[in-house]
C-alpha positions as CSV (number, residue, x, y, z in Angstrom):
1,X,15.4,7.1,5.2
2,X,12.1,6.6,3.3
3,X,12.1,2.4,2.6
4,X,8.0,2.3,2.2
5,X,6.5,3.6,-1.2
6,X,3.1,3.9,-2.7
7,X,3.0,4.6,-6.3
8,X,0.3,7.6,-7.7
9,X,-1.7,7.2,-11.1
10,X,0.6,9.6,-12.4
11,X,3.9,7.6,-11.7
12,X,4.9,10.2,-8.2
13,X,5.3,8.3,-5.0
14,X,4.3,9.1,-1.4
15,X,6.9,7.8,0.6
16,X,8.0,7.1,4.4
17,X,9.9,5.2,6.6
18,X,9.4,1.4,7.0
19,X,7.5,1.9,10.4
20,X,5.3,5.2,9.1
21,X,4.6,2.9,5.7
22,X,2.6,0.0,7.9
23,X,0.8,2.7,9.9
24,X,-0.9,4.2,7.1
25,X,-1.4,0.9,5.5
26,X,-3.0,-0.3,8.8
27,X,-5.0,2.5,8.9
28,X,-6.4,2.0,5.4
29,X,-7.0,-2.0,6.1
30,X,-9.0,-0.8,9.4
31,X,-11.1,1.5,7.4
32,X,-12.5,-1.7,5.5
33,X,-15.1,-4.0,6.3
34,X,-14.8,-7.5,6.3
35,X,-17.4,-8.0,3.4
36,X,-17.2,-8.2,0.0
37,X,-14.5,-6.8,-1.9
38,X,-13.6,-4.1,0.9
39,X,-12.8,-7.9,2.7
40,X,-11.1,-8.9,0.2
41,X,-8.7,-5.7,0.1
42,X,-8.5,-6.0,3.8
43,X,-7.0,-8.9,3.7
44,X,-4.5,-8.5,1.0
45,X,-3.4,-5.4,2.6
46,X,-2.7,-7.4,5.8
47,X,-0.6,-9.6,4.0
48,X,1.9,-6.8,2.9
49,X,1.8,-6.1,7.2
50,X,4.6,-7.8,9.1
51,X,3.5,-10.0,12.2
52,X,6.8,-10.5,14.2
53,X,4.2,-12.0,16.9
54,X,3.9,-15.0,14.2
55,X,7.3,-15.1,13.3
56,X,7.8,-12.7,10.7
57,X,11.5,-11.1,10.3
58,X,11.5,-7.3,10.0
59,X,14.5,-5.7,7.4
60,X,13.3,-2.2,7.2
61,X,12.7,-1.9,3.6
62,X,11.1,-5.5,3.2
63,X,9.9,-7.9,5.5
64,X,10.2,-12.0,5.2
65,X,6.4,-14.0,6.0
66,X,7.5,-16.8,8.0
67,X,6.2,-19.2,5.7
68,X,7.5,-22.4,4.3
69,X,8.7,-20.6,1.4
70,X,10.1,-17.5,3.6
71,X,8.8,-15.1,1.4
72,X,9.9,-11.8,0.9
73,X,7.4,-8.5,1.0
74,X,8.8,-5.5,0.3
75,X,7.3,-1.9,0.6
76,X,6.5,-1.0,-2.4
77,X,2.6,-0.6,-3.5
78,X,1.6,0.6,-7.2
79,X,-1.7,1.1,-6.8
80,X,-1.7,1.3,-11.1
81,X,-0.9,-2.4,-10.8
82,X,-4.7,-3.1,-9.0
83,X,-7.9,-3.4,-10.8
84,X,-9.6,-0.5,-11.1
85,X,-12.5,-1.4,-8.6
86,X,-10.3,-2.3,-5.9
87,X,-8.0,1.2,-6.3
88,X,-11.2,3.0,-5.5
89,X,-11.7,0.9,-2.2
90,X,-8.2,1.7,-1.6
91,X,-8.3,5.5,-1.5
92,X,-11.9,5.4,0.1
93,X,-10.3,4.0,2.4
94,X,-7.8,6.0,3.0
95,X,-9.9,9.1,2.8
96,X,-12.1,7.6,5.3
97,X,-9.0,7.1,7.5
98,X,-7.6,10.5,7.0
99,X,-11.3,12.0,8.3
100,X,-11.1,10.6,11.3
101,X,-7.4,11.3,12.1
102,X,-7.3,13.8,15.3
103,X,-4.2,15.9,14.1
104,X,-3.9,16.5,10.5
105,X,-0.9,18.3,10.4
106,X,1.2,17.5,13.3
107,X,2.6,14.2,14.6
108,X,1.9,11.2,12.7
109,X,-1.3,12.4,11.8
110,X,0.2,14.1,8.7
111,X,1.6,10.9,7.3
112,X,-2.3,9.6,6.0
113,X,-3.4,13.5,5.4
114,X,-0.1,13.9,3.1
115,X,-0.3,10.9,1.5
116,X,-4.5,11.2,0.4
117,X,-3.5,14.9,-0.4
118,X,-1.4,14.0,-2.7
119,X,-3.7,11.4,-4.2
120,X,-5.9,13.6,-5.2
121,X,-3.1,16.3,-6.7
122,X,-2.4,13.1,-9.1
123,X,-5.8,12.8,-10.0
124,X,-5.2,16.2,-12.1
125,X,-2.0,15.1,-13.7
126,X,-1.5,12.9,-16.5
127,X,-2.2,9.2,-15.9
128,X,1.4,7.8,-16.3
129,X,1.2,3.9,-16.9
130,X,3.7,1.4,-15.1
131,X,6.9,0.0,-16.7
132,X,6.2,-3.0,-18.7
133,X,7.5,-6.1,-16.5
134,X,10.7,-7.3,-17.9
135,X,11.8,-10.7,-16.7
136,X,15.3,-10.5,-17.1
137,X,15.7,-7.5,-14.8
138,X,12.7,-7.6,-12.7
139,X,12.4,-10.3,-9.7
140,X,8.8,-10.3,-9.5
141,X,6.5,-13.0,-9.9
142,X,3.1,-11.3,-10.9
143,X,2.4,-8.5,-12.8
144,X,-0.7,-6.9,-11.5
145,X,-1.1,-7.2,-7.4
146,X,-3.8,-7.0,-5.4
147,X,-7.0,-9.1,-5.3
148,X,-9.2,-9.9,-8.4
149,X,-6.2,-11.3,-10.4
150,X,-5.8,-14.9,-10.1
C-alpha cells in the first residue's frame, strides 16, 4: 500500500511504499552537495528521513523525530509548495540520481527512473496550483515547506 507521495506541478502524484519513498528521497539528498543551497536542500530533505538509530519511531505512513516536541513527519512532499529555485535543485537531483542508477527498469531501480519520468510528463501539462491552506481542516503548521521560507 503506497503511504509515501510526491506531488507533480500539475497536481499527479508519484507514489510508493513507506520504505521505497525514503530510498528515492535518500537518493536525491545524496545527489546534493553540501554547499550552498544544494546544502541547504540536503539537509531539509534529511529531516523528512527517519533515524530509528537516534530514536526515531517508524509508522509507515509517517514517522515521529524523537525530539522534545515528538514531532510528526509524514510522507507527503508537494514539491509546488517549495520555492522555485530549490524545486529545480530537487529534480536535478533526482535526474542526477536516476543517471547513475544500474537497472532502470527492473528492481528498485525503476522506483527513481518512474518517478523523474513522470516529472517530466508533468512538465507538459497544465501547471495545477496547490489547495489553499484551510486552518480549520488542515493540521499543518506552515504553508510553503522546504528551505528559503522562514
Amino acid at each position: 500500500m503506497a503511504s509515501g507521495f510526491i506531488k507533480f506541478r500539475n497536481g499527479e502524484s508519484w507514489y510508493a511504499r513507506w520504505s521505497r519513498y525514503d530510498w528515492v528521497l535518500e537518493r536525491i539528498m545524496l545527489e546534493l552537495s553540501e554547499d550552498g543551497k544544494e546544502g541547504e536542500l540536503k539537509a531539509w530533505i534529511e529531516s523528512l528521513l527517519p533515524d530509528e538509530d537516534r530514536g526515531d519511531i517508524e509508522c509507515g505512513w509517517s514517522f515521529i523525530k524523537a525530539t522534545p516536541e515528538s514531532e510528526m513527519v509524514t510522507r507527503i512532499l508537494d514539491t509546488r509548495l517549495m520555492k522555485e529555485e530549490y524545486q529545480q535543485i530537487f529534480w536535478e537531483g533526482a535526474r542526477r540520481a536516476m543517471e547513475k542508477e544500474p537497472d532502470k527498469e527492473d528492481g528498485i531501480g525503476f522506483l527513481i527512473n518512474q518517478l523523474y519520468k513522470m516529472y517530466e510528463e508533468s512538465l507538459n501539462e497544465e501547471y495545477v496550483p496547490p489547495k489553499p491552506f484551510n486552518p480549520e481542516e488542515d493540521d499543518i503548521e506552515d504553508y510553503q515547506i522546504g528551505p528559503g521560507w522562514k
